[in-house]
C-alpha positions as CSV (number, residue, x, y, z in Angstrom):
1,X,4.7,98.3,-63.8
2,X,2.1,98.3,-61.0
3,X,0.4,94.5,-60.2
4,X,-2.9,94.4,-59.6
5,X,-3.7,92.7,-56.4
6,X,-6.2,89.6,-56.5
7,X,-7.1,89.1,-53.0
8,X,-10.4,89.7,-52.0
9,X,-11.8,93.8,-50.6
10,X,-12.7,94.1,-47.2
11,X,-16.1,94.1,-47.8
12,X,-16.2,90.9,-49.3
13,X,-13.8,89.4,-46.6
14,X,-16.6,90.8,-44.4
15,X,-19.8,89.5,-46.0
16,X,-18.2,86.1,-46.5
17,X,-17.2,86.1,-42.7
18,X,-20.5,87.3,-41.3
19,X,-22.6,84.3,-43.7
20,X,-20.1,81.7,-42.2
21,X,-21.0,82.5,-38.9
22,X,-24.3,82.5,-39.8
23,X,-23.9,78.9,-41.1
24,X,-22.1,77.9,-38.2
25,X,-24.8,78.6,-35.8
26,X,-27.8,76.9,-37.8
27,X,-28.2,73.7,-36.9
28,X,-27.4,70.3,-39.2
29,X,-30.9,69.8,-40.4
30,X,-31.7,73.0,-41.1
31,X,-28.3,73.2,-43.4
32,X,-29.4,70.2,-45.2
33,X,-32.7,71.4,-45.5
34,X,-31.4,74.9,-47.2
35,X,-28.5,73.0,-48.9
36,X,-31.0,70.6,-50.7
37,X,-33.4,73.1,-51.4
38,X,-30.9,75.1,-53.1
39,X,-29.6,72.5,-55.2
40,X,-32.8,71.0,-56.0
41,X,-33.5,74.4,-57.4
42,X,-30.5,74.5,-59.6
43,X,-31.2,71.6,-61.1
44,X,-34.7,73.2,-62.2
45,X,-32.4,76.0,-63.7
46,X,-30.2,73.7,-65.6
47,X,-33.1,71.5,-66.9
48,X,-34.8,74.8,-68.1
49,X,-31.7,75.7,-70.0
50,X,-32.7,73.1,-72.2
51,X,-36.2,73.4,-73.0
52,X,-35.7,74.2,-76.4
53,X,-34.3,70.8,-77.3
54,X,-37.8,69.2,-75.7
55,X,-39.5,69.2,-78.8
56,X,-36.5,66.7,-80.5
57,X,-37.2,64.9,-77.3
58,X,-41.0,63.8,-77.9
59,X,-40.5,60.2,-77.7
60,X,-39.2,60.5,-75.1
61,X,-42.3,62.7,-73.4
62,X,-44.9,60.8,-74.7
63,X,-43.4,57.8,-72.5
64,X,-43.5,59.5,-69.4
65,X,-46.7,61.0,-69.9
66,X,-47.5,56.9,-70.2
67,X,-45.9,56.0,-66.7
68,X,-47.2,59.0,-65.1
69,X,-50.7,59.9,-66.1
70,X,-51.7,56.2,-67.6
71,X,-50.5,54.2,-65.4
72,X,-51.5,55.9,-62.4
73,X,-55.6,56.4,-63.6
74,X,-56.5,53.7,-61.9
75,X,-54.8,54.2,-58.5
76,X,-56.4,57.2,-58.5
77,X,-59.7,56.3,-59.8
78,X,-60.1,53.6,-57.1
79,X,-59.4,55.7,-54.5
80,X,-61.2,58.6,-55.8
81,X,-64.2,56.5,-55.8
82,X,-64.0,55.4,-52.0
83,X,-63.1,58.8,-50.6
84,X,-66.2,60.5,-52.4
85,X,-68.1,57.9,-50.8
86,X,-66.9,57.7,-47.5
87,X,-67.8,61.9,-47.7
88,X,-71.1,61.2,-48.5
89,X,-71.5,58.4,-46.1
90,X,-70.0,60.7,-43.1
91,X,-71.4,63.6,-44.3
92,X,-74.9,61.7,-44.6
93,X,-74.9,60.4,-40.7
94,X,-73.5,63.6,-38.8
95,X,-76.0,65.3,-40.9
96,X,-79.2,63.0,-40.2
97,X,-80.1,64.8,-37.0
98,X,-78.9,68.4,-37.8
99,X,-80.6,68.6,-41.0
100,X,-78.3,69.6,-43.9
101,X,-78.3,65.8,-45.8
102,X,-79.6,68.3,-48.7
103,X,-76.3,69.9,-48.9
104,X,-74.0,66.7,-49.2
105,X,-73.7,67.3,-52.8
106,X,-71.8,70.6,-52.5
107,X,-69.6,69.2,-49.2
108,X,-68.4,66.1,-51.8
109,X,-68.1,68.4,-54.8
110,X,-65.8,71.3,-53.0
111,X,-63.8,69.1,-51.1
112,X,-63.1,67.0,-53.6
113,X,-62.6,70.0,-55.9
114,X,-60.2,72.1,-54.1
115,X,-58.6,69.8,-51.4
116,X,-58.8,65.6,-51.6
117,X,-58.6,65.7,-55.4
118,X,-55.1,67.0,-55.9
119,X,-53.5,66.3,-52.8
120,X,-54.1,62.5,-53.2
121,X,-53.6,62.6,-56.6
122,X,-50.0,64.1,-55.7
123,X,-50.0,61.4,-53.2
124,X,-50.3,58.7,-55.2
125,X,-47.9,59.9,-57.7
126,X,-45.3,60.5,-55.4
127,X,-45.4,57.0,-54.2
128,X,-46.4,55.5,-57.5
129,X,-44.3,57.7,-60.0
130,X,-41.7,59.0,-57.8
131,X,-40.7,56.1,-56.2
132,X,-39.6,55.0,-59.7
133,X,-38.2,57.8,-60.8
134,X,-35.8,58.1,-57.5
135,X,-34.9,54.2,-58.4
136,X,-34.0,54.6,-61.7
137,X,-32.4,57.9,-61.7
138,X,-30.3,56.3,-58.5
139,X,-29.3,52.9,-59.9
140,X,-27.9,55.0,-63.2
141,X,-25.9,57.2,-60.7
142,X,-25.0,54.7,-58.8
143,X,-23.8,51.9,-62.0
144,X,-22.3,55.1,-63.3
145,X,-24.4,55.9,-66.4
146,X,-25.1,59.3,-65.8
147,X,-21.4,59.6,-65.9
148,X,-21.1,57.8,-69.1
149,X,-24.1,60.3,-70.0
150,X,-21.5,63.6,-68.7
151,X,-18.7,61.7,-71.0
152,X,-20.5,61.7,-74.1
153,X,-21.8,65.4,-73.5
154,X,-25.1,64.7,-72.9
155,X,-26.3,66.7,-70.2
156,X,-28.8,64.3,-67.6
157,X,-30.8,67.6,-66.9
158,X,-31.7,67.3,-70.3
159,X,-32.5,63.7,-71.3
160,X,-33.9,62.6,-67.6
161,X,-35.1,65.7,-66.0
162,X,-36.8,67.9,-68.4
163,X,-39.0,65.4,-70.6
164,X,-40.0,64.5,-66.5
165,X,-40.8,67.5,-65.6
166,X,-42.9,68.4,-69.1
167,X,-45.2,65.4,-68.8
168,X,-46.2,66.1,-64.9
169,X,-47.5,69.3,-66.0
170,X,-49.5,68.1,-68.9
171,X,-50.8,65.3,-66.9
172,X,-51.4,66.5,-63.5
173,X,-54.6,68.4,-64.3
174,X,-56.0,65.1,-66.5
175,X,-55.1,62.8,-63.0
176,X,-57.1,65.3,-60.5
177,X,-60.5,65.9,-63.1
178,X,-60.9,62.1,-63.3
179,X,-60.1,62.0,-59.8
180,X,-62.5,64.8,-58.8
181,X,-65.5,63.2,-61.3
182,X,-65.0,59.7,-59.9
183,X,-65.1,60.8,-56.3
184,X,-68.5,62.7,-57.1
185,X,-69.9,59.9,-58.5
186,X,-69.1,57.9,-55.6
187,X,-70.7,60.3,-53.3
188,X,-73.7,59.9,-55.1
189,X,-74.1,56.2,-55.6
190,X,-73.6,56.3,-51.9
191,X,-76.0,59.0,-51.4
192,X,-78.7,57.4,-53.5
193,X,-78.4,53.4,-51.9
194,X,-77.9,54.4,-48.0
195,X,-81.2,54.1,-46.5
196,X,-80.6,56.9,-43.9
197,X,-79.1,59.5,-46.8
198,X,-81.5,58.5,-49.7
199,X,-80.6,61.6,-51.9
200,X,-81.3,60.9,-55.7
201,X,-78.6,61.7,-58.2
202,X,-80.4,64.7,-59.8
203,X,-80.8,66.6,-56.6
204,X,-77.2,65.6,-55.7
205,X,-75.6,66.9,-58.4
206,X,-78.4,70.1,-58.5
207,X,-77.1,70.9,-55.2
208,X,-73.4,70.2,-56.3
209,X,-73.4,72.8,-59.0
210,X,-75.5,75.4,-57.2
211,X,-73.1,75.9,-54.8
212,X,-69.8,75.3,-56.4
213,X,-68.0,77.5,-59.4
214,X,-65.3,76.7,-62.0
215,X,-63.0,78.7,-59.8
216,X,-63.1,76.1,-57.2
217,X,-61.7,73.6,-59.5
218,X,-59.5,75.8,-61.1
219,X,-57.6,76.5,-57.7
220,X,-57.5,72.4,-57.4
221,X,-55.3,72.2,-61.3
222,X,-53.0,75.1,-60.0
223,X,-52.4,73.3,-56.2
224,X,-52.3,69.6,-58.2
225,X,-49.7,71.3,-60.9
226,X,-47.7,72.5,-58.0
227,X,-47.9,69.6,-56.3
228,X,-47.0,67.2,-58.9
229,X,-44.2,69.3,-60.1
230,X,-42.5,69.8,-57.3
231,X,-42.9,65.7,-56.5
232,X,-40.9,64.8,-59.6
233,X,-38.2,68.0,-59.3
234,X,-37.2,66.5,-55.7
235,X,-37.2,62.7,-56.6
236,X,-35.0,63.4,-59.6
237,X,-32.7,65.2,-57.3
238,X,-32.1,63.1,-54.8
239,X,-32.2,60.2,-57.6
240,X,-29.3,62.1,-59.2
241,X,-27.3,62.8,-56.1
242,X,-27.3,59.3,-55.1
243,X,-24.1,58.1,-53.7
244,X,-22.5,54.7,-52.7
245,X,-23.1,51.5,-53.7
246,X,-26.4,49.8,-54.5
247,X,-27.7,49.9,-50.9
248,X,-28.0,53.6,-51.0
249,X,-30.5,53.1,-54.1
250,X,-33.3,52.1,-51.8
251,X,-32.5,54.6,-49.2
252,X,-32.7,57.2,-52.2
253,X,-36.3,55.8,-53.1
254,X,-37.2,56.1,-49.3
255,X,-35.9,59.8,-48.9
256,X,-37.6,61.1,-52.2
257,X,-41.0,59.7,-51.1
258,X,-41.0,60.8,-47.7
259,X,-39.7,64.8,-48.8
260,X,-42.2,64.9,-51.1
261,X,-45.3,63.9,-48.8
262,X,-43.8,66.4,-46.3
263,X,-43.5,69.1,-49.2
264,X,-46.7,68.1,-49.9
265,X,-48.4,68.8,-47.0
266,X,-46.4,71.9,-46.4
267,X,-47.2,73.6,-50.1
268,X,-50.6,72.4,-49.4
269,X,-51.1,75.0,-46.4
270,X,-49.6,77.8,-48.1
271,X,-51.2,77.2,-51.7
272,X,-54.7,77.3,-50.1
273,X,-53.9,80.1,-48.1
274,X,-52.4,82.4,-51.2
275,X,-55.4,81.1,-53.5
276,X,-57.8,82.2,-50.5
């Protein structure tokens, strides 16, 4: 009787040979970069496995839409407030001697619309929200509860990831409106009371929706979705990859929030381009 022979074909001896080479010429970061990015994304896999057991999970999603869309409005209010009116208030003073003061309503409205609104929205959740997240997910990995979770055969991708990653999505687009209204409203208390601006509110906010359209804040929800989102995936990754004792738990929180401003920035280039 003929035995069939287990070892791999040529062709697969081949391939695996040519993508270890391959990986053996990129450099270190770039491997973590690619290795981290990969796993990040299996973890998004695994966690979507189990979306239909979020509904059973509702407690449990109605807390973190708590932490991260009611606890963060006020963040992101004050801040909102102070950017709009430090647009209107440099907007207002390079514009005194070229004449386009008239026009500071539409300069707040769209940049707050499509670019300061979500991106410091995302911001401030990543160092708000995600800091957190990184901590807590760490400290379980690291006191050895997720294990204790694995034991019991409760999937973590289930009960700490996904009921995460739900509520960032539903509360993402609440977070940038409030932040996009407040900021306007600052540009126009500012625009009204500075002697050298004096704009009143009704022909601020005339000129504001002459010259903007719903699709402008439409593209600011997708890039703040996307934003948020991927803010949350990579701080429960690295959160659930900690290793060590409890003095990696900090360095966790450290990495997660300084990824996700760089990831950030970066998805911010490439979002505005595509929705260009």
């Amino acid at each position: 009787m003929s035995t069939t022979s287990l070892s791999p074909s040529p062709a697969a001896s081949g391939t695996s040979s040519v993508t270890a080479r391959l990986l053996a010429w990129l450099p270190n970061p770039i491997l973590q970069v690619l290795h981290g990015t990969g796993s990040a994304l299996f973890l998004l896999v695994r966690s979507l496995r189990h979306l239909p057991s979020l509904p059973r999970q509702f407690g449990r999603f109605i807390e973190q839409c708590h932490l991260i869309g009611y606890t963060t409005m006020p963040i992101v209010g004050i801040l909102s407030f102070f950017i709009g009116s430090v647009l209107a208030l440099q907007s207002g003073h390079a514009g005194e001697n070229v004449g386009y003061k008239q026009f500071i309503g539409a300069l707040v409205g769209l940049t707050m619309a499509r670019e300061l609104g979500p991106v410091m929205a995302a911001v401030l959740l990543a160092g708000r929200v995600g800091s957190a997240i990184a901590a807590e997910l760490a400290s379980m990995k690291v006191y050895q509860e997720v294990d204790a979770l694995e034991t019991m055969n409760i999937p973590p991708e289930r009960m700490l990831v996904l009921p995460r990653l739900a509520a960032v999505l539903t509360m993402m687009p609440v977070l940038t409106i409030m932040a996009d209204l407040v900021g306007w409203f600052g540009g126009a208390i500012v625009a009204q009371y500075t002697h050298f601006i004096s704009i009143e509110p009704a022909s601020y906010f005339a000129n504001l929706r002459q010259y903007m359209d719903f699709s402008d804040v439409l593209n600011g929800l997708i890039k703040a979705e996307i934003f948020g989102f991927t803010v949350v995936l990579v701080c429960c990754h690295i959160g659930l990859n900690t290793r060590g004792g409890p003095r990696e738990i900090g360095a966790s929180v450290t990495r997660a929030v300084v990824t996700s401003l760089i990831l950030i920035l970066v998805l911010d280039f490439f979002v505005t381009k595509a929705l260009m």
